[in-house]
N, C-alpha and C positions, 0 to 999 in steps of 0.2 A: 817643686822639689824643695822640701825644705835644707837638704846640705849632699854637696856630694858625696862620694864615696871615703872611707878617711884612709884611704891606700892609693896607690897611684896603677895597681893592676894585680896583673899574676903572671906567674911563669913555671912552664911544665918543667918538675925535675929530671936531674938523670940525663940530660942532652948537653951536650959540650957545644955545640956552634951557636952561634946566635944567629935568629932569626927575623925577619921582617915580622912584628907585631901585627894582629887585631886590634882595629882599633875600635871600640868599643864608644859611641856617644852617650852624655849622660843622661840622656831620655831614652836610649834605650836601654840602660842601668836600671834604670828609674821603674821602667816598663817590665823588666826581670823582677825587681824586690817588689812592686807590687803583686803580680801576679804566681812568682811561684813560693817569695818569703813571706809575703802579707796574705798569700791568696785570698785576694779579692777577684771577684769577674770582672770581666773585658769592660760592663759599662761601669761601675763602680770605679775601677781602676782611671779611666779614661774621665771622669768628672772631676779625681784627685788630682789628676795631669791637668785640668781641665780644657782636653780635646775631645774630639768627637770619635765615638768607639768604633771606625772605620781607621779613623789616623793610628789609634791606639792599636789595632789590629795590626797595621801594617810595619811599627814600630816596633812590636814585639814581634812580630815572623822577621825583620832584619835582624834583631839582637838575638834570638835562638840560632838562627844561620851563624851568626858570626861566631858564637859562643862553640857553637858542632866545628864549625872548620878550627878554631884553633886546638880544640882536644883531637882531633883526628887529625892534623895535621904537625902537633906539636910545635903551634904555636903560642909568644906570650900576649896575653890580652892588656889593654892600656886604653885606660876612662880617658877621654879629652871631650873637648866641645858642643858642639851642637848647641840646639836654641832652648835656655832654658835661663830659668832665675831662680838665684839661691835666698834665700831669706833667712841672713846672715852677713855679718861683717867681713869683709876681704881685706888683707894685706899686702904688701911687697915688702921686702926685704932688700936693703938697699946695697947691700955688701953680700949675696950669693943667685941676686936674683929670683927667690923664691916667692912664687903669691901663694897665698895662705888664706882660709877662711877662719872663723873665729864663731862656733855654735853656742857657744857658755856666755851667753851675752851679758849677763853677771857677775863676771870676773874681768879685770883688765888684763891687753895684751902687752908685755911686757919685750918678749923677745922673738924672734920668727924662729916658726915651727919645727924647718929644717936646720939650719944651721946651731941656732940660738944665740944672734947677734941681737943687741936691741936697737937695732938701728934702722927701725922700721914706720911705715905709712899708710894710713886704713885711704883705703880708694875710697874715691866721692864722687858721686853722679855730676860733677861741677868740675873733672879733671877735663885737659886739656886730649884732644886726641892727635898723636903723633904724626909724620908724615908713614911711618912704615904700618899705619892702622892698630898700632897699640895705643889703648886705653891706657897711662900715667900716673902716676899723682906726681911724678917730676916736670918742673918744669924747661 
């Protein structure tokens, strides 16, 4: 996957209560914009992931389930986790918290994405790992 999604989800309108999210991994994002935005086939798609069209299979029968239950159930959908690599610069944001990617590898990053503090830190495969299992660039 060359870059996540550049929204953090979606949310059904028209509903006043808030709901427990979908939560949606980005391989199975990944496995959606191949298959129904790029349509490509199952093995095609599964070489781009580069897994095998059985994993592929079964990553996208999870991400269509989840995608059904939150429109029939009016829920909001929300990208997080799962196992993948972005090929792309990551940020933190040291004043709101916010990690950030950076696709325009081109241009420098000046300020974070959300807030637009400049008081920010590209992660490095060389950070230290925390005791609560976050990855840092603080020390």
């Amino acid at each position: 996957m060359n870059n996540p999604p550049h929204f953090k989800g979606f949310r059904p309108i028209g509903l006043s209560e808030e709901t427990q999210p979908v939560v949606l991994n980005y391989e199975e994002y990944e496995a959606i914009r191949l298959s129904d935005y790029e349509l490509l086939g199952q093995v095609e798609a599964a070489q781009v992931m580069d897994i095998s069209r059985p994993t592929f299979a079964r990553i996208y029968e999870s991400a269509r389930r989840k995608v059904a239950r939150a429109f029939v159930q009016g829920k909001p959908i929300v990208f997080e986790g799962g196992k993948v690599y972005f090929d792309s610069a990551w940020y933190s944001c040291n004043h709101c918290g916010c990690w950030f990617n950076h696709p325009a590898k081109e241009e420098d990053v000046t300020c974070c994405a959300l807030c637009g503090s400049p008081d920010i830190e590209q992660y490095s495969n060389n950070s230290q790992q925390s005791k609560n299992g976050c990855l840092c660039t603080r020390e």
